[in-house]
N, C-alpha and C positions, 0 to 999 in steps of 0.2 A: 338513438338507443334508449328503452323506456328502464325506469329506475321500479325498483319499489319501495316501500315506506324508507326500506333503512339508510335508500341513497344506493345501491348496490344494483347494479343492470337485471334487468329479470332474464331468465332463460327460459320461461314460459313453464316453471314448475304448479306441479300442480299442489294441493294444500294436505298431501298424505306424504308423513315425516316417518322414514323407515327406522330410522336411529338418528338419534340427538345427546351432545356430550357438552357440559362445561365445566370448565376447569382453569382455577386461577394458580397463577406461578409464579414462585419468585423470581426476580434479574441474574439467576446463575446458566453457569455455561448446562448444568444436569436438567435442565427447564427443557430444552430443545429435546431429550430423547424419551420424558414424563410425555410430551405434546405429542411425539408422534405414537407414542404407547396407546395415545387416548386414541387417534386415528386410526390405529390398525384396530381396536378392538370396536368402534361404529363401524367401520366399512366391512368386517366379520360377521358383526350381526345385523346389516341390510343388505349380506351376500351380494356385496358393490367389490371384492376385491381386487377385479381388473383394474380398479381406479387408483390402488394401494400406491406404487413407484413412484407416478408422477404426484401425487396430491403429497406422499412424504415426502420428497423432493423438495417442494413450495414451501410446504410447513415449516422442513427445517430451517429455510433461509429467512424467511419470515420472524420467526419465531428467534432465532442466533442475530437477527440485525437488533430486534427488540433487546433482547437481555445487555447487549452490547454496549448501544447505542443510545436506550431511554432511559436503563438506571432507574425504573419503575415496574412493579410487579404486573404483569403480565396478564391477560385473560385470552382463553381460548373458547371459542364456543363453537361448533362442528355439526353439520345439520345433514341429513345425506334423505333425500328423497330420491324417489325412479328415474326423475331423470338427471341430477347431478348431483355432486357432493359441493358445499362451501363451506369456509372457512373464516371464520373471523378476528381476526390477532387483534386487541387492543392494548395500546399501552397509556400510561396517564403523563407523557411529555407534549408539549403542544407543540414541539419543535416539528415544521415539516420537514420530507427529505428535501433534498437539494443534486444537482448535478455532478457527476465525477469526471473527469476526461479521461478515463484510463485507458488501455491500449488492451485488444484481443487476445493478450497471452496473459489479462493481470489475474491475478488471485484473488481479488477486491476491487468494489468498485461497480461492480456486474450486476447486481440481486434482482434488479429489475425487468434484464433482458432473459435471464435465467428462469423467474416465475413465470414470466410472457411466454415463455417458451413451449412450457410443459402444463400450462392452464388454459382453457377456454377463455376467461375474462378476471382481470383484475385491477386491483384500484386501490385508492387510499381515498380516506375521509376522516376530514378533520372534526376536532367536538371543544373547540378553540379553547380555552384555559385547561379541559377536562381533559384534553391529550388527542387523539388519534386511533382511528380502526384500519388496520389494511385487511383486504379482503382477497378472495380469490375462489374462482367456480372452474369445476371440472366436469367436462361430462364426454362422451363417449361420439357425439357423433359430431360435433363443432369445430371446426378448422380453428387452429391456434390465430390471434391475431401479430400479425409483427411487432416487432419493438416499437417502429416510425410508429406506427398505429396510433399504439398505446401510449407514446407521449405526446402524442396530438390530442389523445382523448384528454390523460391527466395534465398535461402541465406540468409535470415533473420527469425527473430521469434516472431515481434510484433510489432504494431504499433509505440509502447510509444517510442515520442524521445527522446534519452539520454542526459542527460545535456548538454548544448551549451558549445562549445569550446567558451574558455575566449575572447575577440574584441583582437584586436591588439592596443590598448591604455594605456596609462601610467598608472600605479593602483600601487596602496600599498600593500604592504605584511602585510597580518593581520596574529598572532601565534593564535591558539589555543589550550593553555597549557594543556597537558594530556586528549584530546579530545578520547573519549570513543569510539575504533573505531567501536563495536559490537551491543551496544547501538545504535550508531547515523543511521547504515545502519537501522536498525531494526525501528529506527525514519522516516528513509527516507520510508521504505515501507509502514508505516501507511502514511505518505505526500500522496505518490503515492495514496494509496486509498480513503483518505477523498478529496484533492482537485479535484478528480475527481468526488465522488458525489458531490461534492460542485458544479460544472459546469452542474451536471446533474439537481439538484434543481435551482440554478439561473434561467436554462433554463425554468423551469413552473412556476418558481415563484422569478418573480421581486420584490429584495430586496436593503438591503445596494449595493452602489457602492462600489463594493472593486475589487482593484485590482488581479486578479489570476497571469496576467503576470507577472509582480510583482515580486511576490511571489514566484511562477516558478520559475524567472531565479536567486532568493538569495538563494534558497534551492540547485539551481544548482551548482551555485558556492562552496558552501560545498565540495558537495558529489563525483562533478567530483574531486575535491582536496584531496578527502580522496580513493576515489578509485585509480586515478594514483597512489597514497603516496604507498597503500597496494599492488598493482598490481591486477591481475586478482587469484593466488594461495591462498594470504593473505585476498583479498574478501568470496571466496569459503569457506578459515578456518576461516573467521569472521562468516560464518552465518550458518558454518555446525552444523545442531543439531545430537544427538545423532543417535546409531546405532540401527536399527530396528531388530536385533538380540532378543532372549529373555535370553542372557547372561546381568547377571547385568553392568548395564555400569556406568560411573562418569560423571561430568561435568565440565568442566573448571573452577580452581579455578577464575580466572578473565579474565576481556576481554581484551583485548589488547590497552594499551594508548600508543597515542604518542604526541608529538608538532608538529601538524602541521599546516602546511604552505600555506595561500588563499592570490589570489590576487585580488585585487576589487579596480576600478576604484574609486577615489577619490569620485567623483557627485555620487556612486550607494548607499549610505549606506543609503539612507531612503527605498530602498529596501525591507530592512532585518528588519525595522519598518511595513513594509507595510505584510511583511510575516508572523511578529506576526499576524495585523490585523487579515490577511485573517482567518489564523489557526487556532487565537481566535473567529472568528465569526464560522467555518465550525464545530468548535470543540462541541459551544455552541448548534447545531444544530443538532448533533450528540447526545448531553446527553438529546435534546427534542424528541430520538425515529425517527428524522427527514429524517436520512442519513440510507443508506444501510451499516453503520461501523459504528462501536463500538468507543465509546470515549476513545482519548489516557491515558496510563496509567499516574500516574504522573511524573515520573522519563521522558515519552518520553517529555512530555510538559516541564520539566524544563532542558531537555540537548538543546533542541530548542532555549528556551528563553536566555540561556546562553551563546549560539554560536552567535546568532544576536547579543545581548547586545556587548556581546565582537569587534563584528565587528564596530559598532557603536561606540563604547569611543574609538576603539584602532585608530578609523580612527580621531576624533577626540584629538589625542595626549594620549590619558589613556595608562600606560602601560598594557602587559598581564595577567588574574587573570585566574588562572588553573578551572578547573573543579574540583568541591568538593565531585564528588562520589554520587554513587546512597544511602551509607549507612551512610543518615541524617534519624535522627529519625522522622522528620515530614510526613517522604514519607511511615512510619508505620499505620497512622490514614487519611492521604489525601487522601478521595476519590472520582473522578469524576468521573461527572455522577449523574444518578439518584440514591435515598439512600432509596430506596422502597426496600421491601423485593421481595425476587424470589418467585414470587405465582406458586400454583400447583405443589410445592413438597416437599415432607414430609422430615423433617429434621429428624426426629426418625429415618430413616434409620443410621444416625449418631451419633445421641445423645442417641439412646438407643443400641448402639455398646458396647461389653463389650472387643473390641480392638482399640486401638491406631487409630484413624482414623481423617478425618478435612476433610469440605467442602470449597466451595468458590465462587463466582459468578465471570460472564466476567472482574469485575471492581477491581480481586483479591482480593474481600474481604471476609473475612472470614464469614460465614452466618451459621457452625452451628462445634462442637467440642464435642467428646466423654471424659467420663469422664476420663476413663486413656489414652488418648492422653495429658490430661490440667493435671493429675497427674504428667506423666512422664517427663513435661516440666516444672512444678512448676509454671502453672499459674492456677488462678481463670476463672473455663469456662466463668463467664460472662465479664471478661476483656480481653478473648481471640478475643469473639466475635463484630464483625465492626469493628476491627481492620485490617489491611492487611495482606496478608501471608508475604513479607515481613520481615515479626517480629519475625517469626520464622526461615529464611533465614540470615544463618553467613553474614557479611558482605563481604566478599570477592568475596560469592557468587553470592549477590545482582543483577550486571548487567548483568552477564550469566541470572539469573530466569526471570528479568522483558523484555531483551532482547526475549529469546527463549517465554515468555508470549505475547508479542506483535506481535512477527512474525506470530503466532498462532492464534490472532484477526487479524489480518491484512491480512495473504494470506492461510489461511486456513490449515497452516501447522501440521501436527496431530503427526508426529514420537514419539514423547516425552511420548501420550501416548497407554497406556497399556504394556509399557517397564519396566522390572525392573532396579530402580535403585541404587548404596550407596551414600547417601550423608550424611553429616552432619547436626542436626539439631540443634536451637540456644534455650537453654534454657534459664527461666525467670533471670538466677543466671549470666547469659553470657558463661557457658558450654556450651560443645555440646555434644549430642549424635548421635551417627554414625548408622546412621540406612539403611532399607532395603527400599526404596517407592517407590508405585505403586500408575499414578497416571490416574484416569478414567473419563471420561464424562458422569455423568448422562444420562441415555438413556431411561427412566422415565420421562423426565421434557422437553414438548413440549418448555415454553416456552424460557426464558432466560439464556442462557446454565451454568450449575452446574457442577463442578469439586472436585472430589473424589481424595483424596489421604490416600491408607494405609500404615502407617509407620510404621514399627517394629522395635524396638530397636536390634541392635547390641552388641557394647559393650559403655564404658560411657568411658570418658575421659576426 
């Protein structure tokens, strides 16, 4: 594939430039819709506007990973000749992208596959302290290249920059005592997808000022800390769900804690204030139907709020307070989000079961329970129900279910079901019984997605 000067594949244009734009932007969510303003009125006046859909498409994700993700003002530069238009995004972070493993239903995670898709050719190129150019060309008669393709060309797999390497500035070591390592990634993946709607909504609709950058680089600080900590094997084992076999499988009695170790400049800990804001506003936006994702579980909103706080007292002199586990009984009835019932589906598929069965909605709550399901646990079906699953979840088990639950909201990860599994179940008495569970997705219910699990008792113990 031959390049020209700028590094950038040629498409064999020729040297007559029908319309030329540039345009420098700040790192706000209102950047993305200034950039494609400038696009539609170049492709207007070199009557290219067949090219319009697909080229704003790229821009905008382009352009939305940039403000997001490099926390440095922006340049657009937009060249449209006869035979294609491209596109030049630069930002001045010298961070490249990096890999995401996320799953075909995620919200985030994708930017890569997505520009690949609806562009003839694209790339990134790096300008090594000075930041980075991604680029991308359109034209009309070139077969799109696949995604394999193109990360065979680049070497990479997705826009999203990876945490910022820490400054080279004096910083404190902040502990965070038995930090949840399975949980928090599982935290981080839901971040990655609501702050990114969050940017997608700011952009149409001027709200609170809040900081995303912010927010960004305190979430970063974490996760770069926990993933060096874990390496790249102990990431993999932190967020590997079950085996897609249909040999029954188990789940990890717990996730993996440890104390670890962040350094944050002394001036950043209103950051990790500003982080809550943000997450609390995106969050709040999300339970109004607002966001293209789902509202965090509660367990992911209080390992959050616990890692900021701790960063915040620890920086001003508080010693360290460990993490208290996802298995507090409040996190049994706490449910965010909307507390409307799942319209348009019949819960008699469940309650007029005459097996062991339980329903659930996105927010893990329990919405409907057969009668020998609440026999075999020794609870009253109407105090099973709005309460959380949860409650019937050992404790030990707690942050493996709400972890592998929110991976599953957040990047579309499905393994877990239609697998048989053994797990133990937590009766009303504090027994458990060891059972067989299969657990399904409603495929009945257009709207709010419902979750089927049949449990059959094993033996009791």
């Amino acid at each position: 594939m031959s390049t020209d000067d700028s590094g950038r594949p040629s498409l064999g244009r020729s040297e007559v430039v029908l319309a030329e734009r540039r345009l420098s932007l700040p790192p706000v969510p209102e950047s993305t819709r200034r950039a494609r303003s400038l696009l539609r009125e170049a492709l207007a006046d070199a009557g290219r506007d067949e090219w319009l859909d697909d080229a704003e498409l790229a821009l905008s994700e382009v352009v939305t990973n940039a403000a997001l993700h490099a926390h440095t003002d922006v340049e657009v530069h937009i060249e449209v000749c006869p035979e294609a238009v491209c596109v030049e995004v630069r930002d001045f972070d010298p961070t490249m992208p990096v890999a995401r493993g996320y799953g075909t239903e995620a919200t985030t995670g994708r930017g890569m596959g997505l520009v690949s898709a609806v562009t003839s050719q694209c790339g990134v190129r790096s300008l090594g302290e000075a930041g980075k150019v991604v680029w991308f060309c359109l034209d009309g008669d070139r077969a799109a290249p696949s995604p394999d393709e193109l990360l065979a060309a680049w070497d990479v797999a997705d826009w999203e920059d990876e945490d910022d390497a820490p400054p080279a500035v004096a910083t404190t070591e902040i502990v965070l005592l038995s930090m949840p390592a399975t949980l928090w990634l599982s935290a981080r993946q839901h971040h990655d997808a609501i702050i990114r709607e969050l940017g997608y909504h700011l952009a149409q609709n001027p709200g609170p000022d809040v900081d995303i950058a912010a927010a960004d680089r305190a979430r970063s600080r974490i996760s770069t800390a926990l993933v060096t900590a874990l390496g790249e094997s102990g990431v993999a084992a932190a967020t590997r769900p079950a085996p897609a076999g249909r040999e029954p499988a188990t789940l990890p009695a717990a996730t993996e804690q440890l104390d670890l170790k962040v350094s944050v400049p002394p001036d950043d800990g209103w950051m990790f204030g500003r982080m809550q804001d943000v997450l609390d506003h995106a969050e709040a936006l999300a339970a109004e139907g607002r966001l293209l994702v789902a509202p965090a579980l509660p367990e992911i909103v209080a390992v959050r709020d616990w890692a900021c706080e701790q960063v915040v007292a620890q920086l001003g002199g508080a010693p360290p307070t460990p993490w208290e586990g996802a298995a507090q009984s409040r996190f049994e009835t706490e449910v965010r989000g909307s507390a409307a019932p799942v319209a348009n589906w019949d819960t008699g598929i469940v309650t007029g079961s005459d097996r062991p069965v339980i329903a659930a909605d996105d927010s893990n709550r329990i919405v409907a329970v057969s009668r020998p399901l609440a026999d075999l646990l020794g609870w009253p079906v109407d105090r099973l129900v709005g309460r959380r699953v949860v409650t019937i979840v050992p404790p030990v088990f707690r942050e493996a279910h709400v972890a592998g639950f929110s991976r599953h909201l957040s990047t579309g990860e499905t393994r877990l079901l239609g697998v048989p599994l053994e797990l133990p179940v937590l009766a009303a008495d504090g027994s458990e019984v060891v059972c067989g569970v299969l657990i399904e997705r409603a495929s009945d219910n257009p709207g709010r997605p419902v979750y089927v699990a049949w449990i059959d008792p094993l033996n009791r113990r």
